[in-house]
Residue frames relative to the residue before (quaternion, step in Angstrom):
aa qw qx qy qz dx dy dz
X 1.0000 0.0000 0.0000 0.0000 0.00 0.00 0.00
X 0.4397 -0.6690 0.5575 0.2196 3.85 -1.03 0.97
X 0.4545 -0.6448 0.4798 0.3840 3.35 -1.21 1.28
X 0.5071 -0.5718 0.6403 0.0770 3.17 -2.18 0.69
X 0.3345 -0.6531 0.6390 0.2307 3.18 -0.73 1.11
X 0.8846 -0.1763 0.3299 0.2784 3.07 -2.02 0.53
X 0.8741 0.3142 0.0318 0.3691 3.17 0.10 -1.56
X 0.5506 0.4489 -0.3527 0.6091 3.52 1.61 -0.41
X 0.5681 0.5607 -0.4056 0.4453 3.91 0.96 -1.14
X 0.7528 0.3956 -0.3319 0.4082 3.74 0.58 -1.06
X 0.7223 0.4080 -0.2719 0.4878 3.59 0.62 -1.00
X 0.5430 0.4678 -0.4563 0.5274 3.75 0.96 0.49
X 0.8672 -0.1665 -0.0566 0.4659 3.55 0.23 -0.35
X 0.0235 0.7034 -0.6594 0.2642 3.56 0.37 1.60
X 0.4895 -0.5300 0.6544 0.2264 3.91 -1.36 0.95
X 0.0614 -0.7823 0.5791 -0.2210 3.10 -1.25 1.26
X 0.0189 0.9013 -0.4189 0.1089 3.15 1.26 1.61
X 0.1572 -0.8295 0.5344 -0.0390 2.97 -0.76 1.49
X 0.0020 -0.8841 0.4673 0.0043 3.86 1.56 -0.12
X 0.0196 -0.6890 0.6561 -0.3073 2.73 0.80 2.63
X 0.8698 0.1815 -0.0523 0.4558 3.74 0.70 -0.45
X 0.6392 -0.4006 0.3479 0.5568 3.80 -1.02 -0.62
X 0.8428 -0.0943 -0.0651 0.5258 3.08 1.19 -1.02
X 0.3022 -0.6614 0.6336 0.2641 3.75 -1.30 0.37
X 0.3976 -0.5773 0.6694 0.2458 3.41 -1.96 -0.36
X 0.1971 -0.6469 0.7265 0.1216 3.80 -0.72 0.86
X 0.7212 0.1194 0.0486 0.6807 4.06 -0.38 0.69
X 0.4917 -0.5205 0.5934 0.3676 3.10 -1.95 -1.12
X 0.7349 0.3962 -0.3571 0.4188 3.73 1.15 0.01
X 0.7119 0.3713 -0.3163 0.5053 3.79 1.21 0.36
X 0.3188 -0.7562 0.5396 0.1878 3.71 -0.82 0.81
X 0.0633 -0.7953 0.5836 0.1512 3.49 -1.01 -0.05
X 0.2153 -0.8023 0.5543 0.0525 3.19 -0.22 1.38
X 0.2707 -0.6654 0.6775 0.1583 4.20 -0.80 0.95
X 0.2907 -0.7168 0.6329 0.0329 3.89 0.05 1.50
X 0.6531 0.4128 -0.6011 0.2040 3.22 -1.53 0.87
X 0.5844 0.2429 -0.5475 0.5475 2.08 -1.04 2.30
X 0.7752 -0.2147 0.3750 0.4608 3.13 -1.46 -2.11
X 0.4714 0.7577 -0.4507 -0.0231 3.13 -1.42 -0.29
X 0.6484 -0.6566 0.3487 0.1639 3.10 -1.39 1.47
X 0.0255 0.8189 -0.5714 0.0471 3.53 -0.54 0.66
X 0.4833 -0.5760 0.5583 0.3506 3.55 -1.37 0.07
X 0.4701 -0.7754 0.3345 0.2567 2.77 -1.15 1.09
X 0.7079 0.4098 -0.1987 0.5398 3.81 -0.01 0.92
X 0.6424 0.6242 -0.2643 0.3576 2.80 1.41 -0.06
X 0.4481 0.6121 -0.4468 0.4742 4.00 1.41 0.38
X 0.2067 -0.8413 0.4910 0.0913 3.10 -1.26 1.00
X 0.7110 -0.2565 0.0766 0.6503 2.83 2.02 -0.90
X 0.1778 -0.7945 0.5807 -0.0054 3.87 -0.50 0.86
X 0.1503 -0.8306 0.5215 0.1245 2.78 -1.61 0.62
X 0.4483 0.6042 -0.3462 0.5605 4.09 0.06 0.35
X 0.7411 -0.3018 0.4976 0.3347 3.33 -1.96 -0.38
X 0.4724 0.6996 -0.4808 0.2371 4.06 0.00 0.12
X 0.1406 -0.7402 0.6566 0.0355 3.43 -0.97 1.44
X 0.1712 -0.6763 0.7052 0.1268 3.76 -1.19 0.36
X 0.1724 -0.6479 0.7417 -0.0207 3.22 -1.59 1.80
X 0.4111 -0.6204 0.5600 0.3640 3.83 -1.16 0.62
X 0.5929 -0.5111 0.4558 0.4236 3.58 -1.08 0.51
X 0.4180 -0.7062 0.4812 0.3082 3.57 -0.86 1.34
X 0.7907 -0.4300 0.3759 0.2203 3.63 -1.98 -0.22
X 0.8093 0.1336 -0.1339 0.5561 2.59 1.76 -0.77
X 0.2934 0.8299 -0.4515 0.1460 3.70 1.61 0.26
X 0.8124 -0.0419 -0.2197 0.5385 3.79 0.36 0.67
X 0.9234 -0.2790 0.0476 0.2593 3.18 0.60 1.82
X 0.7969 -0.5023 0.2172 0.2561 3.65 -0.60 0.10
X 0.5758 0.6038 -0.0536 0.5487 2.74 1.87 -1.55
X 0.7126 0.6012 -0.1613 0.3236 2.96 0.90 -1.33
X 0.4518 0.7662 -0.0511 0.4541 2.90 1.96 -1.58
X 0.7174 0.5779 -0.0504 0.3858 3.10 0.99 -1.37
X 0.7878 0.2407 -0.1942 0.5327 3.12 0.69 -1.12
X 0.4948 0.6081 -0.4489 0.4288 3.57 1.08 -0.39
X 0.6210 0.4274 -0.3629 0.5477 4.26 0.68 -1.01
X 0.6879 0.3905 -0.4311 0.4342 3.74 0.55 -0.76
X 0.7895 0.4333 -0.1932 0.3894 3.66 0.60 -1.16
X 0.6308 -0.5943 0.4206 0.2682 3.88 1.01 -0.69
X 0.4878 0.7116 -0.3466 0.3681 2.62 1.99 -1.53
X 0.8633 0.3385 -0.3732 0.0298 3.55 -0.51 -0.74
X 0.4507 0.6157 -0.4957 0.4148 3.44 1.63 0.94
X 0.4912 0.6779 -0.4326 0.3347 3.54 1.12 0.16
X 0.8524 0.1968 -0.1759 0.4514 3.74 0.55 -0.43
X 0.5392 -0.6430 0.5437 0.0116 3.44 -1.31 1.49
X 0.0329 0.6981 -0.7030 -0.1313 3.76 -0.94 0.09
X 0.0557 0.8534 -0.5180 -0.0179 2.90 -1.23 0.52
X 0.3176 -0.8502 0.4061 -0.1067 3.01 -0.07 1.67
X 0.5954 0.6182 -0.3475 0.3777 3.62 -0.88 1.17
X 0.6775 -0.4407 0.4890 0.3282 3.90 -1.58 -0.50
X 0.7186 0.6104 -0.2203 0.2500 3.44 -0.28 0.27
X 0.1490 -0.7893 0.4206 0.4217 3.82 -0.41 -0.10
X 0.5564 -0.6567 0.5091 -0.0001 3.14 -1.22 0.99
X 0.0874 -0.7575 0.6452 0.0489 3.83 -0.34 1.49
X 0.0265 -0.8708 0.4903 0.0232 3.49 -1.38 1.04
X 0.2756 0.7496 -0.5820 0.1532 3.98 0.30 0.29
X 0.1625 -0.5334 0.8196 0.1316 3.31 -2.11 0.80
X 0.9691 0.0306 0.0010 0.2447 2.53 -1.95 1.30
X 0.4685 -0.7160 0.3385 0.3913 3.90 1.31 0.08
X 0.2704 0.7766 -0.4850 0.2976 3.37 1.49 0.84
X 0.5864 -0.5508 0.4392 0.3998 3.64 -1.08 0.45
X 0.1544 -0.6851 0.6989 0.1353 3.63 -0.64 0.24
X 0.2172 -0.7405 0.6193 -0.1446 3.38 -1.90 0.92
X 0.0632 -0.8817 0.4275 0.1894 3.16 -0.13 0.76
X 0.3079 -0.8474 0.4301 0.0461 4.08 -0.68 0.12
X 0.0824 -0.8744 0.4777 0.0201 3.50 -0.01 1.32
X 0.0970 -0.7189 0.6836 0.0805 3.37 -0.12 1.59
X 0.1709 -0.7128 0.6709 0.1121 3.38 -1.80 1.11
X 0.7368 -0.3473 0.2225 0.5357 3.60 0.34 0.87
X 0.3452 0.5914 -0.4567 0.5679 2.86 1.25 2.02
X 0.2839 -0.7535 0.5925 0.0236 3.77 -1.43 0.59
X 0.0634 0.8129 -0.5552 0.1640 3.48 -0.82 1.47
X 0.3636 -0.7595 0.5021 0.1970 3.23 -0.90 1.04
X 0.2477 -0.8106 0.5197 0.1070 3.88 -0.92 0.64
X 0.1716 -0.7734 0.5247 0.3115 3.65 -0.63 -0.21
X 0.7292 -0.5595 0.2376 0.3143 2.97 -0.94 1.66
X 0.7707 0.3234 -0.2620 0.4825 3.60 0.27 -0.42
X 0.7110 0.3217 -0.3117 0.5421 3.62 0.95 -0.37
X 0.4611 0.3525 -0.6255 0.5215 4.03 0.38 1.28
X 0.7227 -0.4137 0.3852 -0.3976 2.21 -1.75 1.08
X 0.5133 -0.5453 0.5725 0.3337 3.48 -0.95 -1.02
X 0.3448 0.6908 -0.6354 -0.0111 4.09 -0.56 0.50
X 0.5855 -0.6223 0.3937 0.3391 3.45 -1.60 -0.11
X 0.5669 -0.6988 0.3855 0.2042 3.26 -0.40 1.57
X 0.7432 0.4805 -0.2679 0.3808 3.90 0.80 -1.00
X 0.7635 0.1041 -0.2183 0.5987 3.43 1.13 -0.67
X 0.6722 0.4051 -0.4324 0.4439 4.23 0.69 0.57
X 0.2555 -0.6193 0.6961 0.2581 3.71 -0.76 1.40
X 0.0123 -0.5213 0.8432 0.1307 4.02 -1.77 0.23
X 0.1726 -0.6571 0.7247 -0.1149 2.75 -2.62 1.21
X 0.2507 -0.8408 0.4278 0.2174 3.12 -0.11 1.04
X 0.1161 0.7798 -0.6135 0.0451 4.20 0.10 0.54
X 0.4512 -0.6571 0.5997 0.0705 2.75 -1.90 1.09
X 0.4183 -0.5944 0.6323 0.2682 3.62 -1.31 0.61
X 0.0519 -0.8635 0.4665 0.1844 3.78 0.29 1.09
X 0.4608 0.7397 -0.3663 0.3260 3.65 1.13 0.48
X 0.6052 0.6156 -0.2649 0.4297 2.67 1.38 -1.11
X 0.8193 0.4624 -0.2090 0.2670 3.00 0.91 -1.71
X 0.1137 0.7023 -0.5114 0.4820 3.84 1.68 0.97
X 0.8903 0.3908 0.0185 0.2330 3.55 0.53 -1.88
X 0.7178 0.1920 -0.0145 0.6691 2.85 1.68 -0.98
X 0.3866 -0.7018 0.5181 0.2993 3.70 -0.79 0.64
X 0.7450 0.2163 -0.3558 0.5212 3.32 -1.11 1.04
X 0.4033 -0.7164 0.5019 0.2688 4.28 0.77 -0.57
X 0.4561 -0.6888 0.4521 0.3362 3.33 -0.87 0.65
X 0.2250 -0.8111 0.5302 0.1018 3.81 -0.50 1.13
X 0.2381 -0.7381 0.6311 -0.0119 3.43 -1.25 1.31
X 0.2989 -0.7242 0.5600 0.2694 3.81 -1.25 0.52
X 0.3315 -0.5539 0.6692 0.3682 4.51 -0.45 0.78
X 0.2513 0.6028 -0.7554 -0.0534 3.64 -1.44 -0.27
X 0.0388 0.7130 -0.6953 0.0814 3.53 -1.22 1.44
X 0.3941 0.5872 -0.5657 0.4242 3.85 -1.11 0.34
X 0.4909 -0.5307 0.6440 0.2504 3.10 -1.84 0.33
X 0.5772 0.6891 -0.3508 0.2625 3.76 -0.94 0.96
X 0.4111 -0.8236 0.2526 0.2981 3.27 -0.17 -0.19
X 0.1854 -0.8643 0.4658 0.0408 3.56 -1.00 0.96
X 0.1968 -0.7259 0.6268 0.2037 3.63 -0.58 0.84
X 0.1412 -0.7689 0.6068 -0.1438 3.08 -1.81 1.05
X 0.2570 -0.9044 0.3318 0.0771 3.29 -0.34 1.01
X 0.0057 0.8890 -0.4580 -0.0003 3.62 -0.74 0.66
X 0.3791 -0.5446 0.5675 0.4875 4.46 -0.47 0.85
X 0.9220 -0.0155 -0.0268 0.3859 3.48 -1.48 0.91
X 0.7147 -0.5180 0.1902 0.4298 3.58 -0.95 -0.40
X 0.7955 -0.4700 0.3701 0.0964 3.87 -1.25 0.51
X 0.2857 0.7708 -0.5594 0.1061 3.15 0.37 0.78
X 0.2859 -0.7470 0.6002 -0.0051 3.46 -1.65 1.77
X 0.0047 -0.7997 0.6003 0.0027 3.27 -0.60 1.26
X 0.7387 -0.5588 0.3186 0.2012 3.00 -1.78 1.22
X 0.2852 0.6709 -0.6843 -0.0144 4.36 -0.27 -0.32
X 0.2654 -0.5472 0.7839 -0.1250 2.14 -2.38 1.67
X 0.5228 -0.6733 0.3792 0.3599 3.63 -1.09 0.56
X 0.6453 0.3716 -0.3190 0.5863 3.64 1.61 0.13
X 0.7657 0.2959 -0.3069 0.4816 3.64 0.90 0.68
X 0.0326 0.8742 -0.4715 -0.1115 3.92 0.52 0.43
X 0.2418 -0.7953 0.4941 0.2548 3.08 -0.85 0.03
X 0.2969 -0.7185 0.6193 0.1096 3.94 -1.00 0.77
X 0.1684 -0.7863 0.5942 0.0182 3.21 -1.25 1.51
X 0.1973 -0.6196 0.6316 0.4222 3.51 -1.21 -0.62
X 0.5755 -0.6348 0.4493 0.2529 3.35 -1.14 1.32
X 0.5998 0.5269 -0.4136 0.4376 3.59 0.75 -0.11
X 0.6992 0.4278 -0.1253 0.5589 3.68 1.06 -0.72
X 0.6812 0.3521 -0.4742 0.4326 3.99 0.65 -0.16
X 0.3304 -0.7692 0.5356 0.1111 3.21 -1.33 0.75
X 0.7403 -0.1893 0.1758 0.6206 3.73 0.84 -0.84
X 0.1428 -0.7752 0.6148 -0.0257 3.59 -1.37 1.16
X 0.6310 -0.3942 0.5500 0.3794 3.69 -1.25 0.04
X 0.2037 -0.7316 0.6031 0.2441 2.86 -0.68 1.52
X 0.4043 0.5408 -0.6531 0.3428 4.12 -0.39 0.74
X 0.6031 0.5657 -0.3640 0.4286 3.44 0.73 -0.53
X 0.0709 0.7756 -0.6227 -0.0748 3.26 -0.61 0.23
X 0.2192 -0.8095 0.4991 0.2181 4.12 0.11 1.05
X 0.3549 -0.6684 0.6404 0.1308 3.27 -1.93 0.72
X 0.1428 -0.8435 0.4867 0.1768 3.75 -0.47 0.27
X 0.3590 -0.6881 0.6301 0.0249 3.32 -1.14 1.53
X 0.0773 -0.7412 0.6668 -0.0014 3.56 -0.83 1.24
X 0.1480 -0.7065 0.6742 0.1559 3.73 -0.78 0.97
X 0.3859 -0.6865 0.5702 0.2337 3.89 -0.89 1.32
X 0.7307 0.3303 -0.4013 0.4426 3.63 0.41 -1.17
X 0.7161 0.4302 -0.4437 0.3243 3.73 0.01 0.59
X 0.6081 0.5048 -0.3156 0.5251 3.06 1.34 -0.35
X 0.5391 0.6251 -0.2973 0.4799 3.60 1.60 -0.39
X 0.7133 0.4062 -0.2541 0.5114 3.69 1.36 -1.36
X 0.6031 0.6030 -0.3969 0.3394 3.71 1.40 -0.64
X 0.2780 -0.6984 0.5368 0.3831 2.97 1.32 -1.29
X 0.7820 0.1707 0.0591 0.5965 3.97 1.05 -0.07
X 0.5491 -0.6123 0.4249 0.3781 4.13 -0.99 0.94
X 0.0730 -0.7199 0.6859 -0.0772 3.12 -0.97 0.88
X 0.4814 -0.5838 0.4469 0.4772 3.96 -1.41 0.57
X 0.4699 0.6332 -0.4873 0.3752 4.00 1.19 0.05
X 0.8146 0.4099 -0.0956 0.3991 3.04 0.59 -1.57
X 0.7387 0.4144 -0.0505 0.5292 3.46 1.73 -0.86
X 0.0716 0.8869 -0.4516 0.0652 3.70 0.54 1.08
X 0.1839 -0.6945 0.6665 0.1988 3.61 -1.35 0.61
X 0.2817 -0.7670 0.5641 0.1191 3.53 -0.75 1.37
X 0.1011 0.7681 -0.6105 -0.1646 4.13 -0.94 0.21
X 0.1298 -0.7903 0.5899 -0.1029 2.97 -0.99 0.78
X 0.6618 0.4327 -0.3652 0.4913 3.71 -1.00 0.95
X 0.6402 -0.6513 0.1557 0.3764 4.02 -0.81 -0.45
X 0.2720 0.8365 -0.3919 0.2698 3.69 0.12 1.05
X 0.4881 -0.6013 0.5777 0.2578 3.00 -1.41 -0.79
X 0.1638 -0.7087 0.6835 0.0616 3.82 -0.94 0.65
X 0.2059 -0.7185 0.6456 0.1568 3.71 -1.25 0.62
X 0.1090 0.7988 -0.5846 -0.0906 3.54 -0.89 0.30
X 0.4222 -0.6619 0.5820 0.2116 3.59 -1.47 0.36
X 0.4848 -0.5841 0.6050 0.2405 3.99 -1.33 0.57
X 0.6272 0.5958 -0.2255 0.4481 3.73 1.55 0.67
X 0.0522 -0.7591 0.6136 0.2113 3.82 -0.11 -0.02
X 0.0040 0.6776 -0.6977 -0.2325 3.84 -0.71 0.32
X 0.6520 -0.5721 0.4650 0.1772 2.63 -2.07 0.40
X 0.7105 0.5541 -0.3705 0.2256 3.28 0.60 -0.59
X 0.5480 0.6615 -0.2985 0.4159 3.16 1.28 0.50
X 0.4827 0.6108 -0.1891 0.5985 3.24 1.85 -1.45
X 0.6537 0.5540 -0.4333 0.2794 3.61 0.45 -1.42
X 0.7143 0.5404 -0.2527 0.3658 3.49 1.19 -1.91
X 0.4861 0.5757 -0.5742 0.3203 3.92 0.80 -0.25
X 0.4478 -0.6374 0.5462 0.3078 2.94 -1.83 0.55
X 0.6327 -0.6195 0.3699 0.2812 3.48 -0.94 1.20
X 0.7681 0.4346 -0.3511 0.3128 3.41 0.96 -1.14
């Protein structure tokens, strides 16, 4: 590609707030959120803002005791950001694709690391654990509930692929790759020993999430690690 003067560089990718909505997309890896009021964010996840906007970490006790609980057991509760205020609001993790998601008095489950940003006033979020897992992996594999009408952005390494489950066709993931499922679903998890025996350690081979019944599964062309890391080695 031929360098760009000054002026072609700006008038190629200058912001162009149009606050047709809560949120917009600059590209496909940066969100722009049109701030007034609340809203939930990942935590690390501002790049740059403009306006009047302060960011509080999600308190100790902002939905309660329980809640409290699984976050000290899980970590979970440095992950999410409020931010509160006038302005528009630039958001990306890690140069992952971002997506955005119109729940109409509908309910989806996320994996922690691949939410995002939703609107606090009309989306309730729950933080629930996959309590199988946590037999397998120290600390369990946290997920985010999000129910309400509105809209959530959601991240993913490259592009998204959504497969169909039926209760006479399931579908098997590798927990490193699923990103977000119908929350009706509720997955089971299928451990094959003689791979995990030849691996020497959990792998998405050796370490499957099964769904089953009527929904949808999300997956990514990606495996993170930060799941893999938590298997036990032996």
């Amino acid at each position: 590609m031929p360098a760009q003067s000054i002026r072609e560089f700006l008038a190629a990718n200058a912001d162009l707030p149009q606050d047709t909505g809560a949120f917009e997309l600059e590209g496909d890896r940066i969100l722009q959120a049109n701030l007034s009021g609340d809203l939930w964010i990942k935590m690390g996840s501002m790049v740059a803002y403009r306006g009047n906007i302060r960011f509080e970490r999600e308190g100790i006790l902002e939905q309660g005791l329980g809640q409290f609980l699984k976050k000290a057991v899980s970590g979970e509760g440095a992950r999410l950001t409020k931010a509160s205020g006038q302005g528009h609001l630039y958001l990306a993790d890690a140069g992952k694709k971002v997506t955005l998601l119109k729940l109409a008095n509908e309910a989806i489950v996320v994996n922690g690391n691949d939410l995002l940003a939703f609107e606090p006033a009309s989306i309730t979020h729950e933080i629930t654990m996959l309590r199988r897992v946590a037999a397998l992996a120290a600390g369990g594999l946290f997920n985010v509930r999000l129910s309400g009408s509105g809209v959530v952005a959601i991240t993913t390494h490259y592009d998204p692929l959504v497969l169909a489950v039926t209760a006479n066709q399931p579908v098997f993931t590798d927990p490193n790759a699923t990103v977000a499922w119908s929350a009706m679903l509720t997955p089971e998890f299928k451990t094959d020993v003689q791979l995990k025996t030849f691996f020497g350690r959990g792998s998405g081979e050796s370490f499957q999430m099964k769904f089953q019944g009527d929904g949808f599964v999300v997956v990514q062309p990606y495996e993170e690690l930060a799941f893999q890391q938590q298997m036990p080695t032996g």
